[in-house]
C-alpha positions as semicolon CSV with decimal commas, in nm:
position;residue;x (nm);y (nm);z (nm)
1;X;5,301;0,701;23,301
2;X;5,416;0,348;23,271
3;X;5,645;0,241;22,961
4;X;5,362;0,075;22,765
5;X;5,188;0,407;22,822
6;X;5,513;0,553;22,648
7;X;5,522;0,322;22,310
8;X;5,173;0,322;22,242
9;X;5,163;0,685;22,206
10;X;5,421;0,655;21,971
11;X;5,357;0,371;21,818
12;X;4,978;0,406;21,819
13;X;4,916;0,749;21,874
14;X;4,727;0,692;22,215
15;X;4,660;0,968;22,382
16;X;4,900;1,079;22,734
17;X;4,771;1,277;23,000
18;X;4,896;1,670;23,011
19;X;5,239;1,662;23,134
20;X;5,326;1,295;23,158
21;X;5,624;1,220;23,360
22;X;5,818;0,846;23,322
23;X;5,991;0,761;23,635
24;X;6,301;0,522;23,583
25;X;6,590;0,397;23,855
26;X;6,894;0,251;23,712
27;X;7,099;-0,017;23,864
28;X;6,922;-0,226;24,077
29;X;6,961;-0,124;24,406
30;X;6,779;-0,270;24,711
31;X;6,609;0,088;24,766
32;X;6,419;0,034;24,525
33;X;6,151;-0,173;24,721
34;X;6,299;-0,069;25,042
35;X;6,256;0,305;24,985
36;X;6,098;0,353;24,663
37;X;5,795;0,148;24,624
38;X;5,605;0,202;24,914
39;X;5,630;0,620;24,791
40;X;5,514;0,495;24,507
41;X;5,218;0,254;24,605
42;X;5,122;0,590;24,818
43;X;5,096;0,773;24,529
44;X;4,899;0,531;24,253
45;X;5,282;0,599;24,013
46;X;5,449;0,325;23,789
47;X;5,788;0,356;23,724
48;X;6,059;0,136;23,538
49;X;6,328;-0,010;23,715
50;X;6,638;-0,079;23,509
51;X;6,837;-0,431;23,633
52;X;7,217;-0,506;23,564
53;X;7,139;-0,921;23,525
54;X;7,491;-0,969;23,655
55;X;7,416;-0,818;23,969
56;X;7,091;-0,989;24,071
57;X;7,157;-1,071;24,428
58;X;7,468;-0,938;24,512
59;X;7,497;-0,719;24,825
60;X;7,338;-0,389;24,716
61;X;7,102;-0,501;24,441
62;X;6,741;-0,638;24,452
63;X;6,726;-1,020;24,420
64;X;6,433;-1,290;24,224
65;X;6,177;-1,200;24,529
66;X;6,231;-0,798;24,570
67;X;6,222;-0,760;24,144
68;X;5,922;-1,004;24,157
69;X;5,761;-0,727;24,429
70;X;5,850;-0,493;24,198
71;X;5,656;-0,679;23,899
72;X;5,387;-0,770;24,123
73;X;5,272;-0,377;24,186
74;X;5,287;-0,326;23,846
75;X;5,619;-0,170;23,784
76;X;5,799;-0,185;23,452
77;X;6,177;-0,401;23,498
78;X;6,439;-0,319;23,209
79;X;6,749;-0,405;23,086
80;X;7,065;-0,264;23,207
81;X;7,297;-0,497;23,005
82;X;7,439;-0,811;23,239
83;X;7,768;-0,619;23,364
84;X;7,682;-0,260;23,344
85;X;7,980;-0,232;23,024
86;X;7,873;0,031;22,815
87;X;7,802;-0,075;22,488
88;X;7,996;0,158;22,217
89;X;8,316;-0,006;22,366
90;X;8,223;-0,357;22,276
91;X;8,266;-0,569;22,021
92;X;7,924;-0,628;21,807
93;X;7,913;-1,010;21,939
94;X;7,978;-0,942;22,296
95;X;7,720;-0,625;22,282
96;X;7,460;-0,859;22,126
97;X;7,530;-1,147;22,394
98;X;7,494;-0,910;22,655
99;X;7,149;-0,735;22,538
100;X;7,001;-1,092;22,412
101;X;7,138;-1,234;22,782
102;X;7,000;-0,972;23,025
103;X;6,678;-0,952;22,842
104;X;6,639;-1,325;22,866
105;X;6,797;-1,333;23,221
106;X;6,483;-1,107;23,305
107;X;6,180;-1,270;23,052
108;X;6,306;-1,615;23,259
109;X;6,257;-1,522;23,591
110;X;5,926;-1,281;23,574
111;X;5,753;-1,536;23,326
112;X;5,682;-1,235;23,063
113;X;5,884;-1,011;22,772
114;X;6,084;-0,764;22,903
115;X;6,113;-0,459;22,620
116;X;6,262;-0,170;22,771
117;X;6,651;-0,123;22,811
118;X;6,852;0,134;22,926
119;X;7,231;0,271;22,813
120;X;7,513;0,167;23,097
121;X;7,603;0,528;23,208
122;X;7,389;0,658;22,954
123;X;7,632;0,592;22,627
124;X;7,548;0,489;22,358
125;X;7,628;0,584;21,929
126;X;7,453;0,451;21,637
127;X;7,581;0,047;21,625
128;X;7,428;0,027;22,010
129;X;7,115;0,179;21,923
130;X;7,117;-0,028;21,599
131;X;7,195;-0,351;21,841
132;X;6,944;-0,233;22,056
133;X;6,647;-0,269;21,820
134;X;6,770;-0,584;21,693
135;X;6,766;-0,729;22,078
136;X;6,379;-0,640;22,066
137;X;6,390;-0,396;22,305
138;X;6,090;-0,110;22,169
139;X;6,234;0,172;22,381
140;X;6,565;0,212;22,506
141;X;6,667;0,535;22,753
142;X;7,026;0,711;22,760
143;X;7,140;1,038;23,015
144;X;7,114;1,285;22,715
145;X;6,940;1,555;22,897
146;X;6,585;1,639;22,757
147;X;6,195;1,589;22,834
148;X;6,066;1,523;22,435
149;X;6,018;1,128;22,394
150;X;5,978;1,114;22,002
151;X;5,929;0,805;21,827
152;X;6,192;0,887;21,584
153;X;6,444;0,840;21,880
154;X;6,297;0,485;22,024
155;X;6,654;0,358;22,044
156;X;6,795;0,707;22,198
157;X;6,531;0,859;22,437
158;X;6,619;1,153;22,673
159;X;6,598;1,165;23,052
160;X;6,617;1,475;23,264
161;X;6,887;1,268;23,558
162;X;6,840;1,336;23,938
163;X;7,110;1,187;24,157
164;X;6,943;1,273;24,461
165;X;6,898;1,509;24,741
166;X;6,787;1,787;24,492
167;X;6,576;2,040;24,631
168;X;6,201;2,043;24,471
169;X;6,326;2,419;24,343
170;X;6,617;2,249;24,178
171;X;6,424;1,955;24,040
172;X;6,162;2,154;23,869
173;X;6,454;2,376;23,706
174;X;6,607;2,079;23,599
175;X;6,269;1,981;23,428
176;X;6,210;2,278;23,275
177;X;6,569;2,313;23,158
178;X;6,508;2,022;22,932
179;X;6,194;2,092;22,804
């Protein structure tokens, strides 16, 4: 399910389909239209796509034209902050610069809001999630291991993390592990 799917059942109380899964890649990488969105285009599946700003067009990371593919074919894009610097180790201006920056890096050069963010590495503690919801950001992902999206935790959502080259066995333990 895409991440509008995601807020307006919390928000709204719309209705998911049984078992809803919300795909999301961190970083930016060039695989991600190279690799990942023809799988899935194949398969009818959003996902989100979380960009470090900083990064757009370096070797490596998708540039204006591959995150405008992205957008195109209806993928969600998200903040990753604009250097990857994990927020509980900044100062409260430089955190806020950072979250107001990428966002707006993003809203400038796809033409439309951009409200989903996700934690560099994962960390985060109660002044980032705080900061978070102040930025405008509506949902905001860390690495805390678990499958339950509640709206109590907006700022502080769970994802079950695959690095890669799991096993479908392994996968699906993972999954159920954090249910």
């Amino acid at each position: 399910v895409s991440q509008a799917d995601v807020f307006n059942a919390m928000e709204h109380g719309t209705r998911l389909p049984a078992k809803p899964v919300v795909l999301t890649f961190d970083d930016g990488y060039v695989d991600a239209t190279d690799a990942v969105l023809p799988v899935l285009r194949d398969k009818g599946w959003p996902a989100t796509f979380f960009i470090i700003t900083g990064r757009i067009g370096e070797r490596a990371f998708l540039n204006w034209k591959q995150l405008k593919e992205l957008d195109a074919a209806g993928m969600d894009l998200g903040s990753h902050t604009v250097a990857h610097t994990e927020l509980p180790g900044m100062g409260s201006g430089d955190r806020a610069q950072s979250l107001a920056q990428s966002r707006a890096t993003l809203e400038k050069g796809l033409g439309h809001p951009v409200r989903w963010f996700c934690y560099p590495a994962g960390r985060n503690d109660s002044a980032s999630a705080q900061a978070v919801a102040k930025a405008g950001y509506l949902l905001a992902y860390t690495t805390e291991g678990g499958s339950t999206l509640r709206s109590d935790q907006r700022e502080t959502l769970p994802r079950v993390r695959v690095s890669g080259g799991e096993s479908l066995s392994s996968f699906g333990a993972s999954v159920t592990a954090a249910s």
